[in-house]
VOZA-625749 format. One record per residue (C-alpha): chain; x, y, z; residue number from 0. Coordinates in nm, 3 decimals, padded with zeros to 5 digits. Example, Ala and Ser with C-alpha at 12.3 -4.5 7.8 and 13.67 -1.06 7.14 Angstrom:
BEGIN
unit:A, xx:01.230, yy:-00.450, zz:00.780, pos:0
unit:A, xx:01.367, yy:-00.106, zz:00.714, pos:1
This chain:
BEGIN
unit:A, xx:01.374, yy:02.842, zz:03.173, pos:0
unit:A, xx:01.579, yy:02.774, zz:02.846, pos:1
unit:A, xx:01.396, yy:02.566, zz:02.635, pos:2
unit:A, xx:01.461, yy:02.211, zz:02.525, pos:3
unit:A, xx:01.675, yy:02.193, zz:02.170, pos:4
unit:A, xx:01.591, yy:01.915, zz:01.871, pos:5
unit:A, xx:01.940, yy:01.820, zz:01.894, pos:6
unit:A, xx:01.915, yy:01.794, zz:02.273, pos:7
unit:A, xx:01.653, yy:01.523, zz:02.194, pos:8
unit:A, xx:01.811, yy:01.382, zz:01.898, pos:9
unit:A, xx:02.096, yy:01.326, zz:02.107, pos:10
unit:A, xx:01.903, yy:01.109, zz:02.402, pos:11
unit:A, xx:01.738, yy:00.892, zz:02.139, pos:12
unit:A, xx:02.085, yy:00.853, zz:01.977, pos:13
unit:A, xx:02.185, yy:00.724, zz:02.369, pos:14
unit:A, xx:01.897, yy:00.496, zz:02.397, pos:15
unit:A, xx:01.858, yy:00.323, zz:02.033, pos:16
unit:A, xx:02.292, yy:00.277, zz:02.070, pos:17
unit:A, xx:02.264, yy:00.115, zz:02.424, pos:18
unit:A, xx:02.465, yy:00.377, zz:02.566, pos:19
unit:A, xx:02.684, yy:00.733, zz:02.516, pos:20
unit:A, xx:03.010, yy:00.498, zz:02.362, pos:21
unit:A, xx:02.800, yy:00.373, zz:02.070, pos:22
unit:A, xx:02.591, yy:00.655, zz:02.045, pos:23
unit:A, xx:02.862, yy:00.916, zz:02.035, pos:24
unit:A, xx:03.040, yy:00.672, zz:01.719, pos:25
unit:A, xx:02.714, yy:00.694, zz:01.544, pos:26
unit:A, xx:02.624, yy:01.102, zz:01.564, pos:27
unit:A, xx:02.990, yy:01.154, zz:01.524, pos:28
unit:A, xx:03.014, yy:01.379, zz:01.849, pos:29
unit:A, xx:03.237, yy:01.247, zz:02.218, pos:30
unit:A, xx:03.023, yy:01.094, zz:02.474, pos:31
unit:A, xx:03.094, yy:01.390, zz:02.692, pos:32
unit:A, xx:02.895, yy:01.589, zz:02.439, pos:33
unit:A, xx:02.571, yy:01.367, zz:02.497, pos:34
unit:A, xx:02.628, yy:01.326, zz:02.776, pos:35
unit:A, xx:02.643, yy:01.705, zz:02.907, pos:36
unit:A, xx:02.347, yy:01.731, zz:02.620, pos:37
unit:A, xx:02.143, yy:01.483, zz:02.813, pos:38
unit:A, xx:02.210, yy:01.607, zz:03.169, pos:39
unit:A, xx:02.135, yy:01.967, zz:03.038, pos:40
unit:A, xx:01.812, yy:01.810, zz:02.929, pos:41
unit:A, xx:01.719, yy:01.682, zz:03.296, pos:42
unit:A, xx:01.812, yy:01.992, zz:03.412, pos:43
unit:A, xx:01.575, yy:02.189, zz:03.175, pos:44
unit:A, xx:01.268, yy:01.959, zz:03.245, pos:45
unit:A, xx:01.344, yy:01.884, zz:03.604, pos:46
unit:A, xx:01.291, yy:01.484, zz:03.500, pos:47
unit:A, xx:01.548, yy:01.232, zz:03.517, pos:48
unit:A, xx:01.536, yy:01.007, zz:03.249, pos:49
unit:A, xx:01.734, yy:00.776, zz:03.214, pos:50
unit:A, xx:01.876, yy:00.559, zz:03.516, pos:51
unit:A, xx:02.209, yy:00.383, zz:03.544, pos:52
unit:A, xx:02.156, yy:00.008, zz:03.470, pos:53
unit:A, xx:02.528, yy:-00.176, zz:03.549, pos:54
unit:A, xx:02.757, yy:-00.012, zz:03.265, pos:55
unit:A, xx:02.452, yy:00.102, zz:03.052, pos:56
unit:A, xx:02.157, yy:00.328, zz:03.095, pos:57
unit:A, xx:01.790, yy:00.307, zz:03.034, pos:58
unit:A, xx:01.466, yy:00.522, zz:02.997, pos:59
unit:A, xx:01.308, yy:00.599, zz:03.344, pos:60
unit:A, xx:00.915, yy:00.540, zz:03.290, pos:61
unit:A, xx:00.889, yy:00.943, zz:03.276, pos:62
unit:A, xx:01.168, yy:00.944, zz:02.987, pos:63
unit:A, xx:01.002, yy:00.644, zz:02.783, pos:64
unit:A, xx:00.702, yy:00.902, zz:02.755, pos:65
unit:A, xx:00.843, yy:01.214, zz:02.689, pos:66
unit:A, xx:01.103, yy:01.018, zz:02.421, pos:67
unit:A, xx:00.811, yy:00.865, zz:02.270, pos:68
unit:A, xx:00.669, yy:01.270, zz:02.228, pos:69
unit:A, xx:00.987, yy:01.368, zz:02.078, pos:70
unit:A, xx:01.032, yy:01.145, zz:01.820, pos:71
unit:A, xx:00.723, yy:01.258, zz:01.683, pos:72
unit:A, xx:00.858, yy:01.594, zz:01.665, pos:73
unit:A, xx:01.217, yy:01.452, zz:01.527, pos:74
unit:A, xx:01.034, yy:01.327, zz:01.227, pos:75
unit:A, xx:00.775, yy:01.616, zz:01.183, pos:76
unit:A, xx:01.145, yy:01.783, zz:01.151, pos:77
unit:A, xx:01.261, yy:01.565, zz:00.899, pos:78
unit:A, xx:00.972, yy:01.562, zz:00.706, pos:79
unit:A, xx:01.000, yy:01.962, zz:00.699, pos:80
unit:A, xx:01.357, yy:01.956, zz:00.600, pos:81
unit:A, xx:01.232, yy:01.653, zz:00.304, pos:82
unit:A, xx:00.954, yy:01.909, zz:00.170, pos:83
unit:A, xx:01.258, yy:02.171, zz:00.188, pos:84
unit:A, xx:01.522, yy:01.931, zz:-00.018, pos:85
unit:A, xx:01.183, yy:01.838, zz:-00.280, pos:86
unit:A, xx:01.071, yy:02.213, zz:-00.369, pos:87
unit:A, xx:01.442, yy:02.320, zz:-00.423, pos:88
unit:A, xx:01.498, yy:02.028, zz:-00.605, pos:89
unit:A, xx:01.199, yy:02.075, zz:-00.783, pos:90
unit:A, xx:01.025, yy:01.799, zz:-01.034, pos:91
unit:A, xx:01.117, yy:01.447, zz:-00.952, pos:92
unit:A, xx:01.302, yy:01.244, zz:-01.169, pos:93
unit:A, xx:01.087, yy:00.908, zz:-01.106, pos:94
unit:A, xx:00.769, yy:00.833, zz:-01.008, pos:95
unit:A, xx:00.696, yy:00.493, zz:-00.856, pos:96
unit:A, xx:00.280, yy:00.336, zz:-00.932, pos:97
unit:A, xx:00.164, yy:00.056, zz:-00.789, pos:98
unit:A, xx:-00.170, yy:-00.010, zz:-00.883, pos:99
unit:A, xx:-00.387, yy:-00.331, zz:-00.830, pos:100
unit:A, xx:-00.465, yy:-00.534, zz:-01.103, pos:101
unit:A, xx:-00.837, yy:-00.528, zz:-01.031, pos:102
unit:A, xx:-00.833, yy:-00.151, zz:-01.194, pos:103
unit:A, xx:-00.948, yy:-00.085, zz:-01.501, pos:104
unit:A, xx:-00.636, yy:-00.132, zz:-01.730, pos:105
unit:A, xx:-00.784, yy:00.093, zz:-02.021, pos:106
unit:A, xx:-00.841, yy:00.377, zz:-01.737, pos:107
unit:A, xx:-00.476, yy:00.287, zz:-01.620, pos:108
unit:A, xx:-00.362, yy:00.302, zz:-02.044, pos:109
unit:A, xx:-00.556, yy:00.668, zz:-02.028, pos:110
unit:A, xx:-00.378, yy:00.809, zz:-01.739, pos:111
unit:A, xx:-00.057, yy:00.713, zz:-01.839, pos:112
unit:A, xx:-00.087, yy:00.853, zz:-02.162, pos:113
unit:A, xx:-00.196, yy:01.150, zz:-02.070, pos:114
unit:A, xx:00.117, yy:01.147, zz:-01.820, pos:115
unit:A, xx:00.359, yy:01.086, zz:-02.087, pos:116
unit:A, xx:00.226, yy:01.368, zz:-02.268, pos:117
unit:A, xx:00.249, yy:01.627, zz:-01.988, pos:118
unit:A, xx:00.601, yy:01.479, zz:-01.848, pos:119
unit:A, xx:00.796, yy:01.300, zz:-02.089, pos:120
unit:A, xx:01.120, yy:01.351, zz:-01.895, pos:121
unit:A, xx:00.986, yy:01.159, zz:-01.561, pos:122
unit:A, xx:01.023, yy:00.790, zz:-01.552, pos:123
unit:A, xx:00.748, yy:00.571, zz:-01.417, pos:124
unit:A, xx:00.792, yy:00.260, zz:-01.253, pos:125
unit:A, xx:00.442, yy:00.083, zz:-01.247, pos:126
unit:A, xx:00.423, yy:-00.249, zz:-01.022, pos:127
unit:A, xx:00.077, yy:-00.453, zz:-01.105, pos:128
unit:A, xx:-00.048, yy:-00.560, zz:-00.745, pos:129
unit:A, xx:-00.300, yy:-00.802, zz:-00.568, pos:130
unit:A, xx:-00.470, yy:-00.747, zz:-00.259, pos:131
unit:A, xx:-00.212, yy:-00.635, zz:00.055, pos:132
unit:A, xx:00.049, yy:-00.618, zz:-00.208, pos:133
unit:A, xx:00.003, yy:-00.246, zz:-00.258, pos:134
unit:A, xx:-00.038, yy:-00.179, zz:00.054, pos:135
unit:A, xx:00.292, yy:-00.311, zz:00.157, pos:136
unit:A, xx:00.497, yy:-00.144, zz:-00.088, pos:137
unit:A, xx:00.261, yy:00.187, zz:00.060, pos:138
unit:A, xx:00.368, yy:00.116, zz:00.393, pos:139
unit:A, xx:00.740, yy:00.012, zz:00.342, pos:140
unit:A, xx:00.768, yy:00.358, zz:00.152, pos:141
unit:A, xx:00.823, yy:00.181, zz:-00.168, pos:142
unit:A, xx:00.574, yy:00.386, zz:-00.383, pos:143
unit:A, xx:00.451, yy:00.722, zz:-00.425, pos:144
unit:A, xx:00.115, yy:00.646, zz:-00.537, pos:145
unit:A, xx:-00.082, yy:00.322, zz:-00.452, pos:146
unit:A, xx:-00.434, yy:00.212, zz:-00.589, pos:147
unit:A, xx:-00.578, yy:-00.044, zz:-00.434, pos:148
unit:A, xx:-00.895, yy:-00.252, zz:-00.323, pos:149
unit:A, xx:-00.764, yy:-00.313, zz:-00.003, pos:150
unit:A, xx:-00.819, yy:-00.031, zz:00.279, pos:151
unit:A, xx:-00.484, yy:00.039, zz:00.519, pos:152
unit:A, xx:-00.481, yy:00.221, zz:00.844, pos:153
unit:A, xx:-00.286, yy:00.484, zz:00.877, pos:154
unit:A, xx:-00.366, yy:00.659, zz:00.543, pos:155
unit:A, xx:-00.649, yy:00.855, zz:00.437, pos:156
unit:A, xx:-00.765, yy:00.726, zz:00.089, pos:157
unit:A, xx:-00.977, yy:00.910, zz:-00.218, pos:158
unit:A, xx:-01.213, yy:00.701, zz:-00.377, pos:159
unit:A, xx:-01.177, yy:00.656, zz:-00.749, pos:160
unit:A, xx:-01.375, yy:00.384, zz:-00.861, pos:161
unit:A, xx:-01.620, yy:00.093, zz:-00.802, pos:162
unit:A, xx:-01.503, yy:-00.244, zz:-00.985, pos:163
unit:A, xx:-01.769, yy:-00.522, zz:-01.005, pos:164
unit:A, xx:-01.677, yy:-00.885, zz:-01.022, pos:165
unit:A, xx:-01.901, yy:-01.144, zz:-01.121, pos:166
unit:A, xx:-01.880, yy:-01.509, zz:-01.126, pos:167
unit:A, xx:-01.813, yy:-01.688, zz:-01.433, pos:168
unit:A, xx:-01.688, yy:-01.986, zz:-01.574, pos:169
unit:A, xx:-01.700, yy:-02.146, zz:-01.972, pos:170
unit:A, xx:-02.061, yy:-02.193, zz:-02.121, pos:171
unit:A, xx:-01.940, yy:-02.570, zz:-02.108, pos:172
unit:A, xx:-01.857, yy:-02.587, zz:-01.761, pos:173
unit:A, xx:-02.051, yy:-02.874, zz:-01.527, pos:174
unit:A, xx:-02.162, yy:-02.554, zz:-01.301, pos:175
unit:A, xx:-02.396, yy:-02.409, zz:-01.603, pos:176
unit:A, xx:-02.536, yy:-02.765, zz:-01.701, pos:177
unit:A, xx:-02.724, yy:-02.811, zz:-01.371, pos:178
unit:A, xx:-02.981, yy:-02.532, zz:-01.555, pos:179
unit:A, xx:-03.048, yy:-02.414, zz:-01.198, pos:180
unit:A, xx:-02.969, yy:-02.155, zz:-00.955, pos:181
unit:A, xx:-02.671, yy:-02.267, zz:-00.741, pos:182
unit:A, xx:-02.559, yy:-02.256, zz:-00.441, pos:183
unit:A, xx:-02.252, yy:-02.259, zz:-00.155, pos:184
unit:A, xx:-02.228, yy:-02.604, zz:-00.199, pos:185
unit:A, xx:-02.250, yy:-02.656, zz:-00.574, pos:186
unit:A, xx:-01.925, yy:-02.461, zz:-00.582, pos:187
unit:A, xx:-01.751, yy:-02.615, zz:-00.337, pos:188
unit:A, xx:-01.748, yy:-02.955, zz:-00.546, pos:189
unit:A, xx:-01.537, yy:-02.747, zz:-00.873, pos:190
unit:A, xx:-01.211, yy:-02.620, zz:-00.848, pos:191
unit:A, xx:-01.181, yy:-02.233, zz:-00.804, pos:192
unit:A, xx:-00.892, yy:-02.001, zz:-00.978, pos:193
unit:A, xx:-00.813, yy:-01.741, zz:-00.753, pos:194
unit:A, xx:-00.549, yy:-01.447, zz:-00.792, pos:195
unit:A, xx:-00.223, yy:-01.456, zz:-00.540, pos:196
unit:A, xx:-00.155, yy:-01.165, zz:-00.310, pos:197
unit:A, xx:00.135, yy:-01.015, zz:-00.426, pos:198
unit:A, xx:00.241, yy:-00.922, zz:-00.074, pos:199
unit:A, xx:00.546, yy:-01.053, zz:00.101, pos:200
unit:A, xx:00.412, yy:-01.031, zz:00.440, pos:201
unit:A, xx:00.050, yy:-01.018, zz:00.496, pos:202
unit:A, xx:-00.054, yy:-01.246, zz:00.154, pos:203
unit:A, xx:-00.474, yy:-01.382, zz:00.205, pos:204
unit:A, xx:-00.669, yy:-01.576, zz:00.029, pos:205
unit:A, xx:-00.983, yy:-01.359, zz:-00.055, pos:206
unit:A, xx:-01.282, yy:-01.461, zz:-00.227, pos:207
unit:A, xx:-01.153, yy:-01.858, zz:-00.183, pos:208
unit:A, xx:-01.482, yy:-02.084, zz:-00.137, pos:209
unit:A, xx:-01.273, yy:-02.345, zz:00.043, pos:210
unit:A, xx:-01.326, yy:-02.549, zz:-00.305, pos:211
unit:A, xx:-01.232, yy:-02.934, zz:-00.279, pos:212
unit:A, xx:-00.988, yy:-02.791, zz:-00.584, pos:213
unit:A, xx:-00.806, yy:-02.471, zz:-00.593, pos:214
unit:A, xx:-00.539, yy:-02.350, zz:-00.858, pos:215
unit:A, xx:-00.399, yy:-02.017, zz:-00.781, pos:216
unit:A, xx:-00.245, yy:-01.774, zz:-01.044, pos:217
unit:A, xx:-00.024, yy:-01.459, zz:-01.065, pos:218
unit:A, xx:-00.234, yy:-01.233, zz:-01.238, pos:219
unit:A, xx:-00.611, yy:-01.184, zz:-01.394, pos:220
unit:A, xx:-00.534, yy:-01.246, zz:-01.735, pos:221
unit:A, xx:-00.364, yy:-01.585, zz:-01.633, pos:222
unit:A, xx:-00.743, yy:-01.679, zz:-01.481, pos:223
unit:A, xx:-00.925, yy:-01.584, zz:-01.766, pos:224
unit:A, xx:-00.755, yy:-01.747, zz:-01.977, pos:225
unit:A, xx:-00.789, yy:-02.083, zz:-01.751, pos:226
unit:A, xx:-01.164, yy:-02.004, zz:-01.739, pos:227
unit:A, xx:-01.170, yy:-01.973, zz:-02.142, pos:228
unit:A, xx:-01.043, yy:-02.351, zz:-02.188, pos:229
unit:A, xx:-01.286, yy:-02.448, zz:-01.905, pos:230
unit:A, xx:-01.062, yy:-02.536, zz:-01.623, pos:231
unit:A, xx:-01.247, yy:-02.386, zz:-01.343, pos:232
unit:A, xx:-01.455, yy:-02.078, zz:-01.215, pos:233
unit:A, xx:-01.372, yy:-01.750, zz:-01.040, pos:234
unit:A, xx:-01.512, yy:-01.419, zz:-00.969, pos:235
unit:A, xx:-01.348, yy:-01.196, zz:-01.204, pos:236
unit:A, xx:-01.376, yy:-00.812, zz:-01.258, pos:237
unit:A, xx:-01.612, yy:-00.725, zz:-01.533, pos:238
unit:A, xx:-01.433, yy:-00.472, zz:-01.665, pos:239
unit:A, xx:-01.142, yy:-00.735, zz:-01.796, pos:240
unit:A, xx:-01.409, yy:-01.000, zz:-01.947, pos:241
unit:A, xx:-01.644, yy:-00.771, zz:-02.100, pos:242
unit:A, xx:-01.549, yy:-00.919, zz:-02.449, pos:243
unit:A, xx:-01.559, yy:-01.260, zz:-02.303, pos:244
unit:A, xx:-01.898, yy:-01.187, zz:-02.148, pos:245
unit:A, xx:-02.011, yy:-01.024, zz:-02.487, pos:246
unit:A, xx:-01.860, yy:-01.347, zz:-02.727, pos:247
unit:A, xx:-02.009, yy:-01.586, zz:-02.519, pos:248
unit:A, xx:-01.685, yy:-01.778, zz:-02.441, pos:249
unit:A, xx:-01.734, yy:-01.688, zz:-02.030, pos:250
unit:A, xx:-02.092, yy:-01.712, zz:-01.926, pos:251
unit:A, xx:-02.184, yy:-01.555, zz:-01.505, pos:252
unit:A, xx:-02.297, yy:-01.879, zz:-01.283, pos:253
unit:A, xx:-02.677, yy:-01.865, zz:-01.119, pos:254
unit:A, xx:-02.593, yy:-01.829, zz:-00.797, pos:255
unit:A, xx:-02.874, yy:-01.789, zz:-00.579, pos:256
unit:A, xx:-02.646, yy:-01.493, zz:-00.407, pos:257
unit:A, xx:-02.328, yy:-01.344, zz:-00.400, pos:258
unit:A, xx:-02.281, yy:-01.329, zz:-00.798, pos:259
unit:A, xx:-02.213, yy:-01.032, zz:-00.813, pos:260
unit:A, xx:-01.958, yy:-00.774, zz:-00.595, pos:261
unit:A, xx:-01.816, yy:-00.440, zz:-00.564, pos:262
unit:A, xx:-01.495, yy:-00.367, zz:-00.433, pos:263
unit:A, xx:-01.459, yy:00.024, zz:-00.428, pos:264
unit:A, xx:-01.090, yy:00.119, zz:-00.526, pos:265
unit:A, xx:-00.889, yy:00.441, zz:-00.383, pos:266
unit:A, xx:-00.589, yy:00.615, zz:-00.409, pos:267
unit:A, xx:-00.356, yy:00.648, zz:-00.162, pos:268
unit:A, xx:-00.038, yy:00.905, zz:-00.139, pos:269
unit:A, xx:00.303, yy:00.772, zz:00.046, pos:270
unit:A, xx:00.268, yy:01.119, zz:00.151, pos:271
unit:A, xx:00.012, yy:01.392, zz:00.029, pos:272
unit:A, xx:00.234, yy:01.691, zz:00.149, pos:273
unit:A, xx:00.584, yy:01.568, zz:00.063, pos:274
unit:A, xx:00.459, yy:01.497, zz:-00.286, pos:275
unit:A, xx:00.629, yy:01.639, zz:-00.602, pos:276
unit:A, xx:00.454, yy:01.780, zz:-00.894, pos:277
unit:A, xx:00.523, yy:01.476, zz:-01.090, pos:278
unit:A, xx:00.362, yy:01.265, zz:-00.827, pos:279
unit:A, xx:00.068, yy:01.504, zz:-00.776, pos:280
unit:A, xx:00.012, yy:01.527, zz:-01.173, pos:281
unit:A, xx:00.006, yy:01.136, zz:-01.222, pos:282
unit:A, xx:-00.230, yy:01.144, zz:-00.918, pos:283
unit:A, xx:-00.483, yy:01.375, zz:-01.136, pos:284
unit:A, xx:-00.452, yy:01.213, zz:-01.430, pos:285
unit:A, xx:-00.621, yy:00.903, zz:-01.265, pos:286
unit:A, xx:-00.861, yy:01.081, zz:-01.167, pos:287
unit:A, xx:-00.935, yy:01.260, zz:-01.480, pos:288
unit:A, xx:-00.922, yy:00.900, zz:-01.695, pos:289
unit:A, xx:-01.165, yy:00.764, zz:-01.449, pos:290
unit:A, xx:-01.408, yy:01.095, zz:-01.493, pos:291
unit:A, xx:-01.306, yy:01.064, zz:-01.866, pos:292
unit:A, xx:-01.438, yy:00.668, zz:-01.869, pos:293
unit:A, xx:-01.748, yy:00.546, zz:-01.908, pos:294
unit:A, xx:-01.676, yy:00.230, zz:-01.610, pos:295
């Protein structure tokens, strides 16, 4: 027996994603006698009918909905071959695209991108500052080559890179720090919190909120600390960005009986490890040099 062609597939899930050989045959730019001897052909080969006649149009038999549902799997694997293909003849890429969340160190970040500069002066990099699912979006609509983030994803296999603590603070002056006791749950519920927005479009959550009587939510970390500074609330910050805050005195951690303290491990996550050009790959080791490099 002959054996089943990419195109012969390629054609059938032309026929069913166009509703039909007409459409489908104006799409791939080949006559609907073409897919529709490619098709038949197919049948033939497998000795399965799939797809039925439904009025003017056609449709998947149950047995074709499975083995389509196979085959695209191997249409892409294709494409992704013929991508790699296109990327090493092409060979460095002219742009890299970052999106890192804002939780990461940002002297770390300064480090690595230094060091990239320095290596590949002649690739751009487009850096997007993220919060929460907001990385993971762009990871997931394709949007980014490289995405560090606090925020696990299924689907991708992340690398570790670095443990950020937060800790809760507010201004030495702040009603929390004059009840000179350890606090609780519902001590914080009665002051108004300043949490970070998720920067995603889709999936946005409000992490870390207390349900606080009063909440005030901001676009980015340095926005919060500076609200915290002229004493308009508390948050849970990480350290790493108020260590000279911390060390002056002008942010101060709460008492709380628990939960003061967290650790949100961060990791780094390729678009797609394999498909990856050298520029890609040599930002990707740079982070993890300037976190090896840092003392955080």
């Amino acid at each position: 027996m002959s054996r089943v062609t990419l195109a012969q597939w390629q054609m059938l899930a032309a026929v069913v994603d166009h509703g039909g050989f007409a459409r489908a045959a104006e799409a791939v730019h080949k006559s609907p006698s073409t897919l529709n001897h490619a098709v038949h052909k197919l049948e033939e080969q497998l000795g399965v009918k799939v797809l039925e006649p439904v009025g003017r149009q056609v449709r998947l038999t149950e047995e074709g909905a499975l083995l389509l549902r196979r085959a695209r799997q191997l249409l892409e694997s294709s494409d992704a071959l013929v991508d790699i293909a296109a990327r090493l003849r092409e060979g460095l890429e002219a742009e890299v695209v970052l999106s890192i969340d804002q939780i990461f160190p940002s002297n770390v970040l300064a480090k690595a991108m230094e060091a990239f500069s320095s290596a590949l002066p002649q690739v751009r990099l487009q850096l997007h500052e993220s919060v929460l699912n907001g990385g993971v979006e762009m990871l997931e609509d394709g949007r980014a080559d490289l995405v560090v983030s606090g925020v696990t994803t299924s689907g991708y296999l992340g690398e570790p890179l670095v443990s950020v603590p937060f800790i809760a603070v507010a201004h030495p002056d702040h009603p929390l720090h004059a009840m000179s006791r350890p606090l609780d749950l519902r001590d914080l519920e009665h002051h108004r919190q300043v949490v970070v927005r998720d920067s995603s479009q889709r999936a946005s959550r409000d992490s870390g909120w207390l349900k606080a009587e009063q909440r005030w939510t901001v676009s980015h970390i340095a926005t919060s600390v500076e609200m915290l500074e002229h004493g308009l609330g508390f948050a849970w910050l990480p350290k790493t960005r108020i260590r000279d805050q911390l060390a002056s005195g002008r942010l101060k951690p709460l008492p709380l009986q628990a939960g003061g303290t967290r650790e949100v491990p961060i990791q780094l996550y390729h678009r797609d490890a394999d498909r990856a050009g050298p520029a890609t790959r040599a930002m990707a080791e740079h982070l993890r040099q300037a976190v090896r490099d840092c003392s955080c």
